[in-house]
N, C-alpha and C positions, 0 to 999 in steps of 0.2 A: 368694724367689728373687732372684738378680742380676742387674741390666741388662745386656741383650747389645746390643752396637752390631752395627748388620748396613748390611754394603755393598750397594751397588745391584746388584752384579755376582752376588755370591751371592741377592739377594730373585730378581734377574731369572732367573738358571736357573734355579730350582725353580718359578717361576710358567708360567716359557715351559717348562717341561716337562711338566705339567699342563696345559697347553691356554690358557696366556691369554695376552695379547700386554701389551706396557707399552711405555707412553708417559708424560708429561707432558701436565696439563691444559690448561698455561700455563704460561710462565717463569717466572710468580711461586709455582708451588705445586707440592707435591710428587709423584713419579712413582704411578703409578695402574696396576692389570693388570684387563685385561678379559676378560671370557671369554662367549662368547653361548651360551644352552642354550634348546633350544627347548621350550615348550609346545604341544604340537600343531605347528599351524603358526604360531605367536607367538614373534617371538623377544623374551627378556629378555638382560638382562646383570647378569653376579656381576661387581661391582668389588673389588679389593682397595684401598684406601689405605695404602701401605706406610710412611709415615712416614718416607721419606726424601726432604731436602730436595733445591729443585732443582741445588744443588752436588755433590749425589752425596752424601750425608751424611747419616746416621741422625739425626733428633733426641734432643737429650739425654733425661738422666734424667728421668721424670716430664713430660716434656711434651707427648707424643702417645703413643697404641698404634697397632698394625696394627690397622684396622677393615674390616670385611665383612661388603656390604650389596647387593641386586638392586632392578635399575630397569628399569622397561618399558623395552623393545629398540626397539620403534617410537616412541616417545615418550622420551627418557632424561631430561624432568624428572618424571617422575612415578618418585616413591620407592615401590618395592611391600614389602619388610622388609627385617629387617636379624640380626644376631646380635652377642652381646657383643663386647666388646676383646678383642685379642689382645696380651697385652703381652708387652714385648720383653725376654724373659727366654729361660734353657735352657730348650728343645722348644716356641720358639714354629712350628718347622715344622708340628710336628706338631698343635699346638693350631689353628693356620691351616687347617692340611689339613681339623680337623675342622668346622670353621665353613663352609668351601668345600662338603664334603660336605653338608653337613644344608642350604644355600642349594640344593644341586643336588637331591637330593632331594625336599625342598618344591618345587619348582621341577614337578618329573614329576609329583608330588602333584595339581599345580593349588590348594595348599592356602593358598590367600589371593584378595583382592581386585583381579582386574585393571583394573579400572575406577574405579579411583580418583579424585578428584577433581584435575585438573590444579594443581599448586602456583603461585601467583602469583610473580610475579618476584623478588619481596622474599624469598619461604618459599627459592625456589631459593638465593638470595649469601647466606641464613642457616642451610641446612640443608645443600646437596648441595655448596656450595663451602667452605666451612668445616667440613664433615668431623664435624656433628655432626646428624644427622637425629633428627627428635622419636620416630621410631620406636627408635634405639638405648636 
């Protein structure tokens, strides 16, 4: 399949239409949608990392996908799972939609670990700000 470059404007409607809100991490990193789904009374949060810089601009070929992954709601350094790449190809919507799904899903499940072990500061600026958690 071919690279689709995708604007902020079009990632952010379909995310803010689906229930998530986007923002930026940080000026230096790229826009981010969030969406909180509860377990019981526990909230988590499904992030999208959308792969577009904070200029408003998709990253090139081959150098990031859209990835999505949930983190405890009450605590958001703690990684609870994740699912594969989304890469930035024709019907990445729909590939996204389904990673969104299957995280909300498991999510009602309860079918993971919430208790996790809290990740050290170091695990946090190498896993959840670099956009590559051990669990992907």
């Amino acid at each position: 399949m071919t690279y689709q470059d995708i604007a902020l404007q079009e990632m952010a409607d379909y995310l803010e239409m689906i229930g998530f809100r986007m923002h930026k991490r940080d000026p230096s990193t790229e826009w981010v949608g969030n969406k909180i789904v509860m377990l019981g009374a526990h909230p988590c949060v499904i992030r999208v990392y959308t792969s577009i810089n904070p200029d408003d601009k998709s990253r090139g070929v081959g150098t990031d996908a859209i990835r999505v992954g949930v983190f405890d709601g009450v605590n958001p350094c703690k990684w609870l799972f994740g699912t594969k790449r989304v890469n930035r190809t024709q019907g990445w919507k729909a590939n996204m939609f389904q990673r969104i799904d299957y995280c909300e899903e498991r999510i009602k499940r309860g079918n993971f670990k919430i208790d996790l072990v809290r990740l050290s500061d170091d695990d946090v600026a190498n896993s959840i700000y670099d956009d590559k958690p051990e669990n992907y």
